[in-house]
C-alpha positions, 0 to 999 in steps of 0.5 A: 548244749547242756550235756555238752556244759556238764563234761566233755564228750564225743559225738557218739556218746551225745547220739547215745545219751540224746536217742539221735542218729549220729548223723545227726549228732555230727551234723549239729556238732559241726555247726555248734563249733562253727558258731563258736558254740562248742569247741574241741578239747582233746581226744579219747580212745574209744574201741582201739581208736581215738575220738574228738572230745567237744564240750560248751564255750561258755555256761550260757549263750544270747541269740540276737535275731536279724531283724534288727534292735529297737528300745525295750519298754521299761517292764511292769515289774520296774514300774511297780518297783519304782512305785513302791519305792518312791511311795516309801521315800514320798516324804523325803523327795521335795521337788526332786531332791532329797530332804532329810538326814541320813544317820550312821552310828559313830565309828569311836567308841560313845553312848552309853554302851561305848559301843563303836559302830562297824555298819555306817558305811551301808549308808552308801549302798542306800545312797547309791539306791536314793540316787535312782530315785532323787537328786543330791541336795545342797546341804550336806545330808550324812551325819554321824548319830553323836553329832546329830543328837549333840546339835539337837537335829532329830525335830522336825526333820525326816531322819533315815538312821542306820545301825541297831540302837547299841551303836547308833543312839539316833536309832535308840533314841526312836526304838521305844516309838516302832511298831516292832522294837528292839528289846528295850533292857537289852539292845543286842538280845533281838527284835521284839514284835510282841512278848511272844515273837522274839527274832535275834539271829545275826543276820535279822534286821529291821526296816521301820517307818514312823512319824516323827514323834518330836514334831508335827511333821516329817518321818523317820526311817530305821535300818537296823540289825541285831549285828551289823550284818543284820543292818547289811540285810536290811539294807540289801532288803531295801535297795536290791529287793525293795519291790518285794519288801515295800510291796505291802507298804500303804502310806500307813503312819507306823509300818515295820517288817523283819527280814533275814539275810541269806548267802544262797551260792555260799560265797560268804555274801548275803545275796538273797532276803526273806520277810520274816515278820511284819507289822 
């Protein structure tokens, strides 16, 4: 089957390219075509005369035995998933529904830079991830970084912000208190986790957890990149690869890690993470 995946060929040649009897080879191709496995695509002249050409249906196949179904046990690697998960976002589940704000960065122009933000519409891949892990709350969650900072609702409140401080002044607002910041003189020229340990790639971004430094109580969360498709990274870290990210997580008070962004099958879609740095 997977000679037959890469080219098609007749029964001769896979004998051939296998060591087998070619009695064997038609015997076998005969039940594949039977099954729908393989299928005759045409003819070849092979020594003055015409051969049928066989390649693979399909690029992979299931086999379902006969003994019947039953329901698969949820495995180890979903439950340390969960786990990780729902230790990171404790603070923000109360009796099963979400408590807290998520901040996205105003689409206009604001802030000290007039910067507009392109990454606020990452937060629906977060929310579709949070769904998994609590119910929606009454009170409308969603808020957009001028309008929380103009409504003074950054104390005493679990606040996850979304997008790099240039362009969501809730993220900016918290950068000077995370364990790895952006560079303070300079928003766009990267991640600092010390003087000595820069990461400024496009597609770097930070995820940070802290306590909520105007208040006794709650946490915030930052999701952000050097450019938005590093907040698109960092996000994508968190809700496709959060078992791999949120792995060394213990509870801690200040708890920050960089990650890279990678288009693996060059399709022009970040689809694989690394963790590049951690605090």
């Amino acid at each position: 089957m997977q000679l037959l995946s890469s080219r098609p060929m007749y029964t001769a040649q896979v004998a051939k390219e296998l060591g087998i009897y070619e009695q064997s080879a038609y015997y076998y191709t005969r039940k594949l075509i039977s099954i729908g496995a393989l299928e005759d695509v045409g003819t070849a002249l092979v020594r003055g005369g015409t051969a049928r050409l066989f390649r693979s249906t399909c690029p992979s196949f299931g086999i379902e035995m006969d003994w019947g179904e039953r329901q698969s046990e949820i495995t180890v690697d979903h439950e340390n998933n969960k786990h990780y998960t729902k230790d990171f976002f404790n603070d923000f589940i109360i009796d099963n529904s979400f408590d807290g704000l998520i901040v996205v960065g105003a689409p206009g122009p604001h802030g000290p830079y007039r910067s507009s933000a392109r990454d606020g519409h990452y937060a629906v891949q977060l929310a579709f991830f949070l769904g998994t892990l609590t119910n929606i709350p009454s009170e409308f969650v969603v808020k957009l970084d001028a309008d929380a900072k103009a409504e003074r609702v950054l104390d005493n409140r679990n606040i996850i912000s979304i997008g790099g401080p240039g362009t969501n002044i809730v993220t900016a607002e918290f950068n000077k208190y995370l364990p790895i910041k952006f560079n303070e003189s300079n928003f766009w020229a990267g991640l600092e986790k010390s003087s000595n340990e820069i990461y400024n790639s496009d597609s770097q971004g930070l995820i940070a957890k802290i306590k909520n430094p105007y208040s006794g109580s709650g946490s915030i969360i930052v999701i952000a990149g050097v450019r938005s498709i590093g907040t698109k990274s960092a996000v994508i870290a968190l809700t496709n690869f959060s078992e791999k990210i949120l792995k060394s997580y213990r509870s801690e008070e200040e708890w920050a890690l960089v990650v890279q962004g990678f288009d693996m099958n060059s399709d022009g879609k970040i689809d694989h993470v690394d963790v590049i740095a951690e605090y």
